[in-house]
C-alpha positions, 0 to 999 in steps of 0.5 A: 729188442734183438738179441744176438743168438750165440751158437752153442760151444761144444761140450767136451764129450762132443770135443772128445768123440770127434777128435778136435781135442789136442793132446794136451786138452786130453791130459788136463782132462785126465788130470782134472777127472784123476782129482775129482775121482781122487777127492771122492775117495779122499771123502769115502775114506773118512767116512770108511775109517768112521765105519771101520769097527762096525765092518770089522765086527761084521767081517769076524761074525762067521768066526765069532758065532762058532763056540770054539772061538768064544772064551768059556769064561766070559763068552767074548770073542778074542783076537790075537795081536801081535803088533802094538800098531796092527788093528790100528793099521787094519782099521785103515785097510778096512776104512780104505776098502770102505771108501772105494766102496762109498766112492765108487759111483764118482770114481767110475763115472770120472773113468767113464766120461773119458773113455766113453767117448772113443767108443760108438753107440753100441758099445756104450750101451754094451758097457751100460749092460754089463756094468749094471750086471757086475755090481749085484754079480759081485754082491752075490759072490761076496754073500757066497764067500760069507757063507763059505768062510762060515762052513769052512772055519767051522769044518776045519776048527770041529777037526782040530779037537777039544783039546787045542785051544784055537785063537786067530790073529786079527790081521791075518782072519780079516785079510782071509775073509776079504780076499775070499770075498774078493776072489768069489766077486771076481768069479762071479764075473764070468758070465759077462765074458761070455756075454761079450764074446756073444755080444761082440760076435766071437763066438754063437750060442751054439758055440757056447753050449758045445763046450758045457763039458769043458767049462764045468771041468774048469769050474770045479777045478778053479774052485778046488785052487781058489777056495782057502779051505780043504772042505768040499762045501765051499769048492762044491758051492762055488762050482755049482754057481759059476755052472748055474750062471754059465747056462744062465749066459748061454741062454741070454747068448740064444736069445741074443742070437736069435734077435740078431738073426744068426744061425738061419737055415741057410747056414745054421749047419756051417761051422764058424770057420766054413765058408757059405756055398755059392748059389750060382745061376746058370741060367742064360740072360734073356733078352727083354724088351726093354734090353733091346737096342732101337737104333745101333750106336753108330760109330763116332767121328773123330776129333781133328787134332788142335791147331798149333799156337803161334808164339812168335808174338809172344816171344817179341813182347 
């Protein structure tokens, strides 16, 4: 029995990355991938808001484990509402956050599949790199920013003194801690930057290492902006990490550079914008043998002009 053997239609990456797709197969793509991505956060979200209590216990324990927050009566940790609505409203927040969270392999996939294709090889490995450095960088800088929020409150609750009697509203301390949490993840990104100007060839290693001055000035003064909290700990803590990982860049940015060749002794002493000296050779061009000519190239004849056509026959008929 003979079986007709049908060609392989392309898929829509392959579509995609060649440019047979027309603009409006570029839109229902986006619609479809936008539903997908929308439907995941949709399901992340119920499971955030079934996670909502448990997070928020986890986020207020920097403050509930200090003895000034607990009530010398009962030993519970209290809160301050002010709004009949705002834990429920702040158990929908944290259930958000939850599900952006739980959702985001089938988000950033869906963002993936439909930028990727109008990248090259290379770049989609770059981007493979740098996204599975991001997620443990944020991870490291949200661990940090618990442990700053947990010095910070209690420096800055031990300086109020035993006679004020210190209550947090709800809202306001969770929306502190997850912005701290937040600006440290985002931080922690930093190195990848450098990275990619490595990686992208904007910049060498060389390059990188002579501004070590200037980039641990900018650490520490980011830090004393960004950290909430006028304790040193938290501004010092931060600073040192985002140094530590800047030198940690720079020596993957050496490794990366002396894999790919550049900083030769040919031009290691060149700045980036100086242009490479000439090797010129003036020596004159001896004739070999196999230069030399065996016969002179005689001249040519001419060409005699074509003869004119006679159209007068053509114009009878």
């Amino acid at each position: 029995m003979a079986f007709a053997l049908r060609k392989r239609s392309p898929s829509t990456f392959e579509r995609a990355a060649d440019g047979s797709m027309s603009l409006m197969e570029h839109v229902r793509e986006l619609r479809n991938r936008l539903f997908r991505a929308s439907l995941a956060i949709m399901v992340g979200f119920g499971f955030g808001i079934w996670l909502a209590t448990p997070v928020r216990v986890l986020l207020s324990k920097p403050y509930c484990d200090l003895p000034q927050a607990r009530d010398p009566d009962t030993g519970l940790c209290k809160f301050v509402q002010l709004g009949v609505a705002d834990v429920f409203l702040l158990n929908l927040k944290i259930g958000l956050w939850v599900g952006l969270i739980i959702a985001a392999p089938v988000w950033l996939y869906q963002l993936w599949a439909f930028i990727a294709p109008g990248l090259h090889r290379h770049e989609r490995r770059y981007a493979y790199i740098f996204t599975t450095l991001a997620a443990p960088l944020f991870a490291a800088g949200a661990v940090l920013a618990f442990f700053v929020t947990t010095k910070g409150l209690e420096f800055l609750l031990d300086i109020s003194g035993g006679d004020i009697s210190t209550t947090l509203e709800v809202t306001r301390y969770i929306s502190f801690v997850t912005n701290l949490i937040l600006l440290f993840g985002v931080a922690f990104e930093f190195p990848l930057v450098v990275l990619m100007l490595n990686f992208v060839g904007l910049a060498s290693a060389r390059k990188l290492l002579s501004w070590w001055r200037v980039a641990v000035f900018v650490f520490f003064a980011f830090s004393a902006v960004v950290t909430p909290t006028p304790d040193p700990f938290g501004m010092t803590a931060l600073a040192i990490c985002l140094c530590a990982l800047y030198f940690a860049a720079v020596g993957v940015a050496f490794i990366n550079d002396r894999r790919k060749g550049r900083g030769k002794a040919s031009y290691a002493g060149l700045s980036d914008d100086e242009v490479s000296p000439l090797e010129l050779d003036d020596d004159p061009v001896v004739a070999t043998p196999e230069l030399e000519l065996s016969e002179p190239v005689g001249v040519s004849e001419p060409v005699a002009p074509p003869k004119p056509i006679d159209r007068r026959y053509d114009d009878m008929t």
